[in-house]
C-alpha positions in Angstrom: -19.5 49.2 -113.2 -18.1 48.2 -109.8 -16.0 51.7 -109.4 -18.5 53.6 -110.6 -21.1 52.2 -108.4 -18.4 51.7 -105.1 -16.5 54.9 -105.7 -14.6 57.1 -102.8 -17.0 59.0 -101.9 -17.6 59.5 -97.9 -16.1 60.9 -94.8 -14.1 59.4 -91.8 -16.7 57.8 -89.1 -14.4 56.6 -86.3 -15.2 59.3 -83.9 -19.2 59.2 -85.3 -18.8 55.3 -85.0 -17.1 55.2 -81.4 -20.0 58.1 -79.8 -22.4 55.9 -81.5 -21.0 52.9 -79.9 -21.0 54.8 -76.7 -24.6 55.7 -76.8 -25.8 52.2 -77.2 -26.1 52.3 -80.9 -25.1 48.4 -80.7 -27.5 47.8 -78.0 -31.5 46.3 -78.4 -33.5 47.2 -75.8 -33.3 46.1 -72.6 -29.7 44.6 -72.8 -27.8 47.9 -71.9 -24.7 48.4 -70.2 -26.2 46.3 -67.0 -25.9 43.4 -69.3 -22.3 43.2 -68.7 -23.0 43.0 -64.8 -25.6 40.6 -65.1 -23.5 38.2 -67.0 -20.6 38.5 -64.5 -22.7 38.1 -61.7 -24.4 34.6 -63.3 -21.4 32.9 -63.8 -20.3 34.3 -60.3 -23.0 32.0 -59.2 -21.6 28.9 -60.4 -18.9 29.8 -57.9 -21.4 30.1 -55.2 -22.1 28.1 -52.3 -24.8 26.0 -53.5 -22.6 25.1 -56.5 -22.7 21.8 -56.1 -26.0 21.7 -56.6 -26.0 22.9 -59.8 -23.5 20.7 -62.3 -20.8 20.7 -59.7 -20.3 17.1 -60.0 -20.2 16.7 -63.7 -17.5 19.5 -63.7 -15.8 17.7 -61.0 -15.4 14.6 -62.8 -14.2 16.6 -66.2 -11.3 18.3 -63.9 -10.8 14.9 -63.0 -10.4 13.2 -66.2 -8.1 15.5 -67.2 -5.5 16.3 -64.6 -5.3 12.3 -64.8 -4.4 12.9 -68.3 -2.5 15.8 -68.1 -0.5 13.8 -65.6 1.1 11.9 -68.9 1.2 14.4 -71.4 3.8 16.7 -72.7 1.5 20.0 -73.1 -1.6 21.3 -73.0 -2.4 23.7 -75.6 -5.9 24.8 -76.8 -6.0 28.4 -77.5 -7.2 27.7 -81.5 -10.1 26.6 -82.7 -8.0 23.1 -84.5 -7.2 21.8 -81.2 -7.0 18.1 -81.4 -10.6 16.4 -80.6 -11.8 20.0 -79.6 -10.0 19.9 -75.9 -6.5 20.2 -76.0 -3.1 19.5 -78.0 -1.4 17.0 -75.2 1.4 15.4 -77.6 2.0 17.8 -80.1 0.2 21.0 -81.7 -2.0 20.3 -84.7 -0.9 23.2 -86.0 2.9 21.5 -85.4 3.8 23.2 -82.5 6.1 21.2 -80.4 5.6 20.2 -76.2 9.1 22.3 -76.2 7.8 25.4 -78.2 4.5 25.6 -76.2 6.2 25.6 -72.9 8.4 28.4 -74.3 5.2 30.6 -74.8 3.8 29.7 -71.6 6.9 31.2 -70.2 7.1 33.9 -72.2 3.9 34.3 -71.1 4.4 34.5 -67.4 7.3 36.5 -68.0 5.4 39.1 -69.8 2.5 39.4 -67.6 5.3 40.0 -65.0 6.8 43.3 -66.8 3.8 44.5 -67.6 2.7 44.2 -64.3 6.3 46.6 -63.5 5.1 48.6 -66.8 2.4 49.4 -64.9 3.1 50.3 -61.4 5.8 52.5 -62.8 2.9 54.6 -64.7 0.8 55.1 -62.2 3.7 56.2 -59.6 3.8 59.7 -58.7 6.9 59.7 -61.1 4.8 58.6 -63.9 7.3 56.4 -66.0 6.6 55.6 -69.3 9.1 53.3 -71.3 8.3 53.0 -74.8 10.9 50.1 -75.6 8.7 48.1 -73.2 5.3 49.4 -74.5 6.5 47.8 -78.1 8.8 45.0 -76.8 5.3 43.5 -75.0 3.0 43.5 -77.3 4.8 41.9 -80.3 6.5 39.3 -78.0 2.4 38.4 -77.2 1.9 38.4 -80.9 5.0 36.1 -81.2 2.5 33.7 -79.0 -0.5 34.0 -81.3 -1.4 30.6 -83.4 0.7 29.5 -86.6 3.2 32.8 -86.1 6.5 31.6 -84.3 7.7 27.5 -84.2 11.3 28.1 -83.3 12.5 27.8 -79.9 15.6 29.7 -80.1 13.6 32.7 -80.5 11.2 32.3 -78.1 14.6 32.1 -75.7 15.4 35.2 -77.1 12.0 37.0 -76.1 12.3 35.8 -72.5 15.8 36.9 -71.9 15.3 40.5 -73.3 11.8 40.2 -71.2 14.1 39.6 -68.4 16.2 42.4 -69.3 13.8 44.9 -69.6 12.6 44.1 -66.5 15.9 44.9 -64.4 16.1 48.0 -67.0 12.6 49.5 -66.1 13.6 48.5 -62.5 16.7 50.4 -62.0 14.6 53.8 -63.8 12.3 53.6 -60.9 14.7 52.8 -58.2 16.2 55.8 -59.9 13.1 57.8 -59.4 12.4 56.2 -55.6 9.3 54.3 -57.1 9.5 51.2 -55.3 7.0 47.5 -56.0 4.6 47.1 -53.2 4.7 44.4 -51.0 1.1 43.6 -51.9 1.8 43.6 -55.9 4.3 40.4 -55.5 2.0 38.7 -53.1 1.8 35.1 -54.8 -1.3 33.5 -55.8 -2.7 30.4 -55.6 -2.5 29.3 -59.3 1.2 30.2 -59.9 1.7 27.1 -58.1 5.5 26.3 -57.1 6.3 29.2 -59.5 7.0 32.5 -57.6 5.4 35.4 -58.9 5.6 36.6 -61.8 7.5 40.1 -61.0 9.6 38.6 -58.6 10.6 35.7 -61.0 11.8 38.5 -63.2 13.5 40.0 -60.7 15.5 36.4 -59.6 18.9 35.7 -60.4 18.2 32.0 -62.9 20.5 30.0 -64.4 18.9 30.1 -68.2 21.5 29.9 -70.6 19.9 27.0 -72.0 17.0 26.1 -73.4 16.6 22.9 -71.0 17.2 25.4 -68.2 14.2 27.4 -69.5 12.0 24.1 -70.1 12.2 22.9 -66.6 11.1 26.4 -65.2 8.8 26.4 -68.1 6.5 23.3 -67.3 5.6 24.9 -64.2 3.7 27.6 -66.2 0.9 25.8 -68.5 -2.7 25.8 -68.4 -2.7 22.8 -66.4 -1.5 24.6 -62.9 -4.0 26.6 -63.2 -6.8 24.3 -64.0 -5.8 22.2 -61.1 -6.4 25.3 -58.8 -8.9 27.4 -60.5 -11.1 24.6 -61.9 -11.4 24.6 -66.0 -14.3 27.4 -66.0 -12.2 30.0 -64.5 -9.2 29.4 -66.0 -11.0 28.9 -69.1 -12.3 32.6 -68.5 -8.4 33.7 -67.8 -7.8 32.6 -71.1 -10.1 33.8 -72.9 -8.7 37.0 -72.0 -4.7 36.5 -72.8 -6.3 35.0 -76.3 -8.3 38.6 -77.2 -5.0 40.2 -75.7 -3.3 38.3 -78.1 -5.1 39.3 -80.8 -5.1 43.2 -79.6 -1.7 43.1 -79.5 -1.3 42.2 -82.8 -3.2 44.9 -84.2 -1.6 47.2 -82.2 2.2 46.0 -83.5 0.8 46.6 -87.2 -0.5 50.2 -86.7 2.5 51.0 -84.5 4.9 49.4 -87.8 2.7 52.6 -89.9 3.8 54.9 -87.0 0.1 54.4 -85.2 0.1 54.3 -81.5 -1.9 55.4 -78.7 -0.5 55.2 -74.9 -4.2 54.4 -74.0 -3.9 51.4 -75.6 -0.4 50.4 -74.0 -1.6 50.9 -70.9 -5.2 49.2 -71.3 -2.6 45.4 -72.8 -0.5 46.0 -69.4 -3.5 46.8 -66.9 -5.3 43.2 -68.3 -1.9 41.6 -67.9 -1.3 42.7 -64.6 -4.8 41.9 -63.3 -4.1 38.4 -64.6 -1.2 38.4 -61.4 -3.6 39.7 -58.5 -6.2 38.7 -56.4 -9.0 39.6 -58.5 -8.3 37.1 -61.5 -9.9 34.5 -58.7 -13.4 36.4 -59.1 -15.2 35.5 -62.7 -17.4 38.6 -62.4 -13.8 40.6 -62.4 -12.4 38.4 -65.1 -15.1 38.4 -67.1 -15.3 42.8 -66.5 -11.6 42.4 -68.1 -12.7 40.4 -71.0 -15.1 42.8 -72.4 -12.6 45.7 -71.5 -10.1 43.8 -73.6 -13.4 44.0 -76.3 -13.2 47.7 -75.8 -9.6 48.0 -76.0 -10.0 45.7 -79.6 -12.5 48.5 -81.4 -10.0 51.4 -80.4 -7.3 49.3 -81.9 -9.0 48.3 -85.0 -10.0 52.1 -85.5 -5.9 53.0 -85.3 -5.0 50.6 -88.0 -7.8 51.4 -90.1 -6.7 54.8 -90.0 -3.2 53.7 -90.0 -3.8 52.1 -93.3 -5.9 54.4 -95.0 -4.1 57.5 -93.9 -0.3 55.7 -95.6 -1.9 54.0 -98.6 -5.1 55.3 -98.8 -8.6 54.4 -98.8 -9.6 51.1 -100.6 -11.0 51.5 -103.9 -12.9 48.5 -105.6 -10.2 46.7 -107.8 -9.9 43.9 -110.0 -7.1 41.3 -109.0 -6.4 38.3 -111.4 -5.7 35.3 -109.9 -3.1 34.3 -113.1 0.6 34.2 -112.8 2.5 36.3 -115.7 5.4 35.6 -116.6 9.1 36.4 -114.5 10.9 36.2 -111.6 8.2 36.3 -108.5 8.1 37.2 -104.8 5.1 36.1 -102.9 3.5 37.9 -99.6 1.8 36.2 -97.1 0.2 37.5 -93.7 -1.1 40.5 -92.7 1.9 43.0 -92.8 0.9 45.6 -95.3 3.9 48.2 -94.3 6.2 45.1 -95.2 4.8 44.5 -98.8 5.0 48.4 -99.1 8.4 48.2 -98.4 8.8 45.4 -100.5 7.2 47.1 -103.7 9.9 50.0 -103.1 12.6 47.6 -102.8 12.0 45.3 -106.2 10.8 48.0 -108.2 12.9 48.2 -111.6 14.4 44.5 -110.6 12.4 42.6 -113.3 10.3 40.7 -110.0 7.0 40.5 -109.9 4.8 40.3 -106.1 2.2 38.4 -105.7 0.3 38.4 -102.3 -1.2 35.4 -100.7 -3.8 34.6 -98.1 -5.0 37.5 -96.0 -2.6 40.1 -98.0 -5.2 40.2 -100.9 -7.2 43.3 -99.6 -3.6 45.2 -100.4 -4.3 45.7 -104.1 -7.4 47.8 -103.3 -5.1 50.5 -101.6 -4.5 53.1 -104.0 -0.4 53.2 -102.3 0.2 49.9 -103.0 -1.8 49.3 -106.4 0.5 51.9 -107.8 3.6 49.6 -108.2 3.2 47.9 -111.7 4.9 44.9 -110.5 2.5 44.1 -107.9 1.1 41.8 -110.2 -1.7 39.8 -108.7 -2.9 37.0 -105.6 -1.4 33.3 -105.7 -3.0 30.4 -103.8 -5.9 30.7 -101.1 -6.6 30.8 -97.4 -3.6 30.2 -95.2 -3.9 26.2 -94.4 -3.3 25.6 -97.9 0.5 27.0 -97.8 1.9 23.6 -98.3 0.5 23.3 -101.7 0.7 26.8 -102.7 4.6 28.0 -101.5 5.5 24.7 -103.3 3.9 25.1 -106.7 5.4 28.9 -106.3 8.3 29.2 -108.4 10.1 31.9 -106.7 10.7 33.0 -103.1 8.1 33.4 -100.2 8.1 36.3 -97.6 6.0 36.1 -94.7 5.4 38.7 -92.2 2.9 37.5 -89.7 0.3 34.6 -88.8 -0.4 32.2 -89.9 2.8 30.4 -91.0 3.3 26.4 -90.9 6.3 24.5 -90.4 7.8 24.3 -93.9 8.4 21.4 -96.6 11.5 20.6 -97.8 10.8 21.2 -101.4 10.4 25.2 -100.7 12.1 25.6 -96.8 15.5 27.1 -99.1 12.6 29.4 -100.6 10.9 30.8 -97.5 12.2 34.2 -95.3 10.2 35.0 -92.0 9.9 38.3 -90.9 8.3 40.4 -87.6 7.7 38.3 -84.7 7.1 34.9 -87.0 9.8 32.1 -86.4 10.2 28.7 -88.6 13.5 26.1 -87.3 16.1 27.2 -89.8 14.4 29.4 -92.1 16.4 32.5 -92.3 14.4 35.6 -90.8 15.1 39.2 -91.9 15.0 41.7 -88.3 14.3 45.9 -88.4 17.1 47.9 -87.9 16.8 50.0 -85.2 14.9 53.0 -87.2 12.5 50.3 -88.5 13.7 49.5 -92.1 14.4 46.2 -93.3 16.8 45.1 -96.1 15.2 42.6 -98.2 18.1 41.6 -99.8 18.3 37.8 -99.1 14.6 37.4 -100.8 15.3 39.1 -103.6 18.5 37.4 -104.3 16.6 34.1 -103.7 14.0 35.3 -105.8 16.8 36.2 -108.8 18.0 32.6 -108.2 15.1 30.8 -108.9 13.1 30.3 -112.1 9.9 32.4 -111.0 7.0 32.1 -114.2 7.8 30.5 -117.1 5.7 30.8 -120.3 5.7 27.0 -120.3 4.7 26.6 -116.8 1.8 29.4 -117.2 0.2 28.0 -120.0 0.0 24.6 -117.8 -2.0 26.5 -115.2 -5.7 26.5 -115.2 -6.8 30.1 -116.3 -8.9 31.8 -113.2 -11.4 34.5 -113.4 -10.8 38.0 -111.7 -11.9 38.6 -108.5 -12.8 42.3 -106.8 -11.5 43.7 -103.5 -11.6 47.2 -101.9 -14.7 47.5 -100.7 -13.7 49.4 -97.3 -16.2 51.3 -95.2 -15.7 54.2 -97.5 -16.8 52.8 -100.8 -19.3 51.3 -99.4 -21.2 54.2 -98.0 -20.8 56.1 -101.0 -23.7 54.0 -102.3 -25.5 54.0 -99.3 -28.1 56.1 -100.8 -29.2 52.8 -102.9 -28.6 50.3 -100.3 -30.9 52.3 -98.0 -33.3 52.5 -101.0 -33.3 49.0 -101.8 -34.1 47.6 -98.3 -37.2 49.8 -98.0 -38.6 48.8 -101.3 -37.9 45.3 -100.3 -35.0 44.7 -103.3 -32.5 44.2 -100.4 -34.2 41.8 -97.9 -31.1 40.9 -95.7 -27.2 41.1 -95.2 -25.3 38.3 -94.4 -21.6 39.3 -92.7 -19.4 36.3 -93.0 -16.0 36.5 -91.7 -13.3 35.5 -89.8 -10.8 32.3 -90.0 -10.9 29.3 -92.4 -9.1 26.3 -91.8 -8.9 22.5 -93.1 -11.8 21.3 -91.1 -14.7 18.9 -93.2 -17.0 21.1 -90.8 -15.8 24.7 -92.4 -17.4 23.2 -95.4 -20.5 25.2 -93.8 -19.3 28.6 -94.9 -19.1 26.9 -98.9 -22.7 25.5 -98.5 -24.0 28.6 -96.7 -24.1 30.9 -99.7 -25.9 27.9 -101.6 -28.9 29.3 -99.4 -28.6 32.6 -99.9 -31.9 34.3 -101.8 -30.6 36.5 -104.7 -32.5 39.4 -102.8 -29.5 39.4 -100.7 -26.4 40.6 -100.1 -23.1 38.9 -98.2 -19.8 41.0 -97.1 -16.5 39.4 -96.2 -13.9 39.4 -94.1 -10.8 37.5 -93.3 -9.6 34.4 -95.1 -12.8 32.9 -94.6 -13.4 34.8 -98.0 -11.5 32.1 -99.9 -14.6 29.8 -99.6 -16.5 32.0 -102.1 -14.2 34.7 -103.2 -14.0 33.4 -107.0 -18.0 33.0 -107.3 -20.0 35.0 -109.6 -22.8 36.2 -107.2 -23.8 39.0 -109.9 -25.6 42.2 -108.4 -28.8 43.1 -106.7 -31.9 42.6 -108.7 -33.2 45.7 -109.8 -29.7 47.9 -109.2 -26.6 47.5 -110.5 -25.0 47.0 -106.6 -22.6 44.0 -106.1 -24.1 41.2 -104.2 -20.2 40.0 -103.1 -18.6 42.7 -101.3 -15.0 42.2 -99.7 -14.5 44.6 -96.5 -10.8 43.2 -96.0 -8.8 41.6 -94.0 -10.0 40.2 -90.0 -9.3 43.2 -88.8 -11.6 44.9 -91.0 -13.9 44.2 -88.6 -14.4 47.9 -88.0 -15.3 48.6 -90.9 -18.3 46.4 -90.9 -19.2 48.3 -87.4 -19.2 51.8 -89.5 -21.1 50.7 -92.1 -23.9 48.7 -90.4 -24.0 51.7 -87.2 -24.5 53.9 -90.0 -27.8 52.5 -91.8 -28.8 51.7 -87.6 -28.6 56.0 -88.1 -30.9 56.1 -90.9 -33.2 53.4 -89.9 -33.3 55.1 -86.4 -32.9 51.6 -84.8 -30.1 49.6 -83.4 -27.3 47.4 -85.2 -29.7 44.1 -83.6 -32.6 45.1 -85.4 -31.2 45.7 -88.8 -31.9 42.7 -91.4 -28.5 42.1 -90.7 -27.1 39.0 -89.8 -23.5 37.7 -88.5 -22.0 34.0 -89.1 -18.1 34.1 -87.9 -15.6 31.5 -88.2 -12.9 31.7 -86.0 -9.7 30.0 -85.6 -7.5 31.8 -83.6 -6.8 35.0 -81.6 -7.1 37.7 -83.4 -10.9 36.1 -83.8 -11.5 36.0 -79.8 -10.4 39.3 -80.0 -13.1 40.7 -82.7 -15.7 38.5 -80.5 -15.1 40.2 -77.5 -15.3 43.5 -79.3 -18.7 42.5 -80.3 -19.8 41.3 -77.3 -18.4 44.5 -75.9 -20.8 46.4 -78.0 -24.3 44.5 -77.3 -23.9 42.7 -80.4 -26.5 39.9 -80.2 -27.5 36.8 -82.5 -24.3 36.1 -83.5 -23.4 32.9 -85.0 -19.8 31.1 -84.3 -18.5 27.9 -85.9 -17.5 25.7 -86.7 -16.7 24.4 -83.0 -16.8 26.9 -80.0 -13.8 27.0 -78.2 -12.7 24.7 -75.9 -11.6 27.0 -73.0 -14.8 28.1 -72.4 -16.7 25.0 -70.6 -20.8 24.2 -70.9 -21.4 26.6 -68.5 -19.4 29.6 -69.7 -21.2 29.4 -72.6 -24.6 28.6 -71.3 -24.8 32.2 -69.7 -23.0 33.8 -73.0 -25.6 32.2 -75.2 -28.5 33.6 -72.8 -27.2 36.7 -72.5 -25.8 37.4 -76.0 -27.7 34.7 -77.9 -24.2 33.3 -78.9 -25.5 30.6 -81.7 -23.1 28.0 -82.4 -23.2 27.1 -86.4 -25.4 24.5 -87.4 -22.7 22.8 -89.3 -24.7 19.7 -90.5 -27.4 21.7 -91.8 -26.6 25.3 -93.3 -29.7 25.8 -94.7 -31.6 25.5 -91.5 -29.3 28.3 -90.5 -30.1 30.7 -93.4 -34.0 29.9 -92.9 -33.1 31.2 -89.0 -30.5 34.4 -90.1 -33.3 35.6 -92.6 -36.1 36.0 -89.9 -33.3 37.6 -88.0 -32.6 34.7 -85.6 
């Protein structure tokens, strides 16, 4: 009933969805395009002269209390949403990142943010140089960065030396081509501190063969410098915009792996970056311009990769998965990678191994080019934080190919294989050649090696019913007809979109509860691993039709596929997305999150509900003018009902 009722039906909206977007589609009235200026120019007043009549002492003392602290600690880290006691990792990551690997990034970081800043005066000379090495180098090594991808410090080395060597290679093609730096683009800022800046620390002759060489220059490139000049609403603002970078970048790695790219894109990473080394990152109304732009950037991004995976595999169809092993040797999939598993599938096929994905790789067995291969088999374990438990009950070996990884247990660390820009302390990793391809060899070997599913260990598993995936923009307006239908007769009184991250947290037990609430005249769509709180539940269908009340849109960076679907009933209803009976309760954890935020926020998206703690670089008042402007609603994590009561009068 499911594919006959979700079938493929439909037609390609991105260019529909992006002149939509354009015209304000996204926007209720009276919070158009201006809104964006009057939200920079709000929290340009908390820089203004009568600051200190407004809260300037009860920031003063927070900056206080923590550059004391920060005097003692090892790191400050507190780009996710885990960070310990929701302000900052000072010891060592929750997520088990070390003082040493954190310092690495920050580096990398700097170092980065100098070559893009080359990257880009080199394509706006007169010469117009474009380096494609560096356009791809760049943004996985800022993927490398993201949460829960990369824990070893040899290769974070390794991404600021060949940083460092682009740099002097990209320099010699424009002294080549008489493009010179300058003067003005190297002049240092106030928050680089004792560091110089960061194109003409590229450019220096250092002595880094080691990695204490790199830690000492390191420490002088964390949060903390800048917080100590900038003050922690500013620099809480800079961040925020290297996080949605972050995430960007890593959707822009994936579609380029499918042979996706766009230079706009490239160009729009580097320009951010490079802004982040001039004068104008010292202005929150400019910094704050740049964060939406990153927003922007985001929806162009997440409209390549959709393509980019429809157009190689096809569009998602709805399909059953089982959630039982069967018997024989097994490989299991985690991340995000789905040109990985593809390559995989080819790889193992006839071997007598059976793939499994895990965590956000679920959404691959809706693709009609992947679902193809027999001996992709089914889904093992749930959302990503439960690794630990899953990779060691897994009987065979364990690939993974992007976030979110965690520092490994013995009992399975001989098992496990990174891959892409993820890094685990000696856990073999498998590299692309230079044309792209990798050899899987050492994981199927491994695989061969170990036991994989035994009859006898099956039949000691709980049996697990079947769960549905592949309900992409595609299928989903191929029924739009009765969805439409339904809301006007009052069948369909509201859609609930619940995406994002999950994590460990007692508070994420919201997301669980929230469905409790939900009136069986509704309907709820997924996204992301935060799908795993309900993803196994019988929700049945609409009363009165025979549509699905659970639909799964994908993985996190389906997220444009929601925007089709929900600008396309805004079409028919002749309204915006804010006035649909439509409501949005995201969980975020890390930054490919920040990044579908911005592009929200980007949009006029209003009324949007984030949990299950906001994030700690944006301070009180940062989020005091986003909530006024946006009606940013933080979950009511103690009481999810009182939240549905609010989301179904569309507040």
């Amino acid at each position: 009933m499911l594919s006959r009722c979700l079938g493929m039906a439909g037609s390609t909206l991105g260019g529909r969805l992006a002149q939509s977007a354009a015209g304000g589609m996204f926007r209720a009235s009276g919070h158009g395009a201006t809104s964006v200026q009057v939200l920079a120019w709000q929290l340009s007043n908390l820089f203004a002269g009568d600051q200190q009549s407004r809260n300037a002492t009860s920031i003063k003392a927070k900056m206080d209390e923590a550059n004391k602290a920060l005097d003692h600690d090892k790191m400050l880290c507190y780009q996710c949403e885990q960070t310990k006691g929701g302000t900052g990792c000072t010891e060592i990551g929750v997520c088990g990142k070390t003082p040493e690997v954190a310092a690495l990034q920050d580096l990398l970081v700097y170092s980065v943010k100098g070559l893009a800043s080359l990257a880009h005066i080199a394509r706006n000379s007169p010469a117009k140089i474009e380096d494609q090495a560096i356009n791809t180098f760049i943004n996985g090594a800022i993927f490398s960065t993201l949460t829960n991808v990369n824990f070893a410090d040899d290769r974070f080395m390794e991404f600021i030396t060949e940083a460092r060597a682009h740099h002097a290679r990209l320099s010699a093609k424009m002294a080549a081509a008489g493009v010179q730096v300058p003067d003005s683009a190297t002049a240092q800022q106030p928050w680089f501190g004792s560091m110089p800046h960061p194109l003409v620390w590229n450019s220096q002759a250092a002595a880094l063969g080691g990695v204490g060489d790199m830690l000492e220059v390191a420490q002088k490139t964390g949060i903390a410098e800048r917080q100590k000049v900038l003050g922690m609403t500013l620099a809480g603002l800079q961040e925020l915009l290297v996080y949605g970078l972050k995430g960007v970048a890593a959707y822009a790695h994936h579609a380029e792996a499918l042979g996706f790219t766009d230079p706009t894109v490239y160009a729009e990473i580097q320009d951010a970056l490079h802004f982040l080394t001039t004068p104008g990152a010292k202005d929150v109304g400019q910094v704050l311009e740049a964060c939406f732009k990153c927003g922007a950037t985001n929806f162009k991004v997440m409209e390549m990769l959709s393509n980019a995976h429809t157009d190689t595999f096809g569009h998602p169809e709805p399909t059953p998965v089982t959630l039982n092993p069967v018997p024989g040797k097994a490989i299991l999939v985690t991340g995000h990678d789905m040109h990985d598993l593809h390559m995989l599938l080819e790889q193992t096929a006839g071997k007598g191994i059976n793939v499994y994905t895990h965590g956000e790789m679920l959404p691959a067995h809706g693709y009609p080019g992947l679902k193809k291969y027999p001996h992709l088999v089914g889904h093992f374990g749930g959302a990503w934080y439960r690794q630990k438990i899953d990779f060691a009950e897994f009987p065979g070996a364990v690939a993974v190919t992007t976030n979110c990884v965690l520092d490994p247990l013995q009992v399975y660390k001989q098992n496990i294989f990174t891959i892409n820009e993820t890094g685990l302390s000696g856990v073999p990793h498998i590299s692309a050649d230079a044309n792209g391809h990798k050899d899987f060899t050492p994981i199927i070997n491994r695989a061969l090696q170990l036991p994989g599913f035994t009859p006898e260990l099956i039949e000691k598993r709980p049996k697990k019913n079947n769960v549905t995936v592949g309900f992409g923009h595609k299928a989903v307006l191929s029924v739009a007809p009765q969805v439409i239908d339904a809301i006007k007769s009052g069948r369909l009184e509201h859609i609930f979109l619940v995406g994002g991250c999950d994590g460990s947290e007692p508070q994420r037990k919201y997301y669980s509860k929230l469905y409790q609430y939900m009136p069986t005249n509704t309907m709820v769509l997924t996204l992301g691993c935060g799908k795993f709180r309900i993803f196994d539940q019988d929700f049945g269908t609409l009363p009165g039709t025979d549509l699905p009340r659970l639909l799964d849109m994908g993985q996190c960076n389906d997220s444009y596929s929601a925007l089709v679907v929900a600008t396309e009933l805004a079409k028919v209803f002749k309204t915006d997305v804010n006035s649909l009976p439509l409501s949005l309760d995201l969980s975020w954890f890390e930054q490919k999150a920040v990044a579908v935020l911005l592009t929200l926020l980007s949009l006029g998206v209003r009324n949007i509900r984030l949990g299950p703690r906001l994030p700690a670089f944006l301070t009180p008042e940062a989020v005091g003018v986003l909530v006024e402007k946006f009606n940013l609603i933080p979950a009511n994590v103690a009481d999810p009902g009182a939240d549905m009561k609010m989301m179904m009068r569309n507040k």
